[in-house]
C-alpha positions, 0 to 999 in steps of 0.5 A: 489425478495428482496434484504433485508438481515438480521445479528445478531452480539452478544458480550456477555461477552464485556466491556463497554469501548469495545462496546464504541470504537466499536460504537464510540462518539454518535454511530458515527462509526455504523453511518459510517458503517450505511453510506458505506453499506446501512444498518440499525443497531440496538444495546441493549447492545453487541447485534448488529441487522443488516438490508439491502443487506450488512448485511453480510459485516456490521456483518464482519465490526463489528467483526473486529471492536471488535478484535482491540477495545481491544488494544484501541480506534478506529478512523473513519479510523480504520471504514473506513479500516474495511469496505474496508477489509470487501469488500475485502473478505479473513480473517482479516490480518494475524499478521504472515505477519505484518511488524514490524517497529520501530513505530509499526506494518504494516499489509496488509489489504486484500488477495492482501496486504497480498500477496503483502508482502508474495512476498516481502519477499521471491522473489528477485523480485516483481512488485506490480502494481495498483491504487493509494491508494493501499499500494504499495509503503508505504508497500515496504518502510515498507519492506525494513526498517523491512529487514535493522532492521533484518540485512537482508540488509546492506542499502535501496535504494530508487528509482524514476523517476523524473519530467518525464521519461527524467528526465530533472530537470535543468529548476528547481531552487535550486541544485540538492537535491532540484529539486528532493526531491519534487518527492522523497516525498512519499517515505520520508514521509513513511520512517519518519511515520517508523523509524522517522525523526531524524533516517531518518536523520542520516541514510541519511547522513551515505548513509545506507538509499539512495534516488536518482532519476533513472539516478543516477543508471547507471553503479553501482551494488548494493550488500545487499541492500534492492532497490526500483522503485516507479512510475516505469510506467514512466520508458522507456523500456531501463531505466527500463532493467538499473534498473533491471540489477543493482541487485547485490548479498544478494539483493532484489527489488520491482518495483510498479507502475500503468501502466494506470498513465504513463507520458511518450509520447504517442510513448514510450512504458512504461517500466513497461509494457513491463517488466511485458511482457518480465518477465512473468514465470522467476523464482524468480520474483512474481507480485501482481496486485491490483484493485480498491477494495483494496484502503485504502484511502479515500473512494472518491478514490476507487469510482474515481477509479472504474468511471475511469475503468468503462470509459476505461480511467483507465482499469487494466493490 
């Protein structure tokens, strides 16, 4: 039996600036989509004519392609999370749930993404565990900063384990802000994607946005503040149960990490694991669980990914 399908996507009434974005320089955007999904499609005027298994998918690629060529142009990587939103199934993302930072919108791309932040902003707690390249932490910090600009929190409160679940940073050279910004970075880097670098800095030395590593934790309570755990699957079970019991009033957290990447010794059970156990039901506490389909980087990872799951080497939770 074959497996050619067949789509039709017409835009009647759209502009030439409008079809240009969508086609891209030299058609090179239908080439990519061409590329992804093993199809073959062919364009007279707004009237695209699609071929091949995934014209389904390819016909959904190019409406949303279309929605967003309206507020300007389109780069290969809008392409390349339209075709990952495509396969991802659901409806294209929700503004309602787009996080409004000071250098514009962050939507979740997929039902998980849009999951992921429905949670965020109506649990205390939420783990949001997965692969690399699924948006967990750059959609949290995108969180938080939309929580401090509301009001909603007082502070944002970045947290890590650094080096290993240990956190043995004195063979580092420098003091103790340069042994631990390099494992700090992600976070840095999305928080100056957001609000920029000089507010990032000002922020910073008034201590309204924190970033410490794990151990910096103990003993404190933490009232009003927005508090994030990345990489939380090289926590230790008593490190994580630490982090967890610092959640004070007026608070939310998000835990993310990927329990297939843990660093820890073979004989300590990660805590991010066992949390995701022991917690299961509690009231107030949501999970979001991301596969290999909902990775939004480079289309090398995402097929990295699924080898890894396919291999045992990297099977999901």
């Amino acid at each position: 039996m074959s497996t050619a399908a067949e789509a039709v996507v017409d835009f009647p009434d759209a502009g030439n600036a409008r079809l240009a974005a969508v086609c891209g320089p030299l058609d090179e955007h239908l080439r990519q989509i061409e590329g992804r999904l093993g199809l073959e499609i062919r364009r007279r005027a707004g009237r695209f004519a699609l071929q091949g298994k995934n014209a389904e998918a390819g016909a959904a690629v190019l409406r949303r392609l279309f929605d967003r060529a309206g507020s300007g142009t389109m780069t290969p990587e809008d392409v390349h999370l339209a075709i990952q939103e495509a396969g991802m199934g659901g409806e294209p993302a929700d503004d309602e749930l787009a996080v409004q930072t000071l250098r514009g919108r962050v939507r979740g791309r997929g039902p998980n993404q849009q999951q992921y932040l429905q949670h965020m902003r109506s649990n205390d707690l939420t783990f949001g565990v997965g692969p690399a390249g699924t948006g967990k932490t750059y959609l949290a910090v995108a969180c938080a900063v939309e929580a401090l600009q509301r009001d909603q929190v007082r502070r944002i409160v970045l947290v890590r384990p650094a080096v290993e679940a240990g956190e043995r940073l004195g063979f580092l050279p420098g003091d103790l802000s340069q042994k631990v910004d390099p494992y700090l970075r992600p976070m840095y880097d999305a928080l100056y994607e957001m609000i920029g670098f000089d507010r990032v800095g000002r922020l910073i030395e008034r201590n309204i946005i924190e970033i410490a590593p794990l151990a910096f934790m103990r003993g404190r309570t933490l009232n009003e503040a927005f508090i994030i755990l990345d990489e939380a699957q090289n926590t230790t079970v008593e490190q994580i149960k630490m982090f967890l019991t610092r959640i004070g009033f007026g608070s939310r957290a998000v835990v993310t990490g990927d329990i297939t990447q843990t660093d820890l010794p073979a004989h300590r059970q990660s805590g991010l694991r066992h949390a995701l156990e022991v917690l299961a039901g509690v009231p107030g506490i949501a999970v979001t669980r991301f596969t290999a389909r909902d990775v939004v980087r480079h289309p090398l990872v995402q097929s990295i990914v699924e080898a890894y799951e396919r291999s045992g080497g990297g099977s999901a939770p």
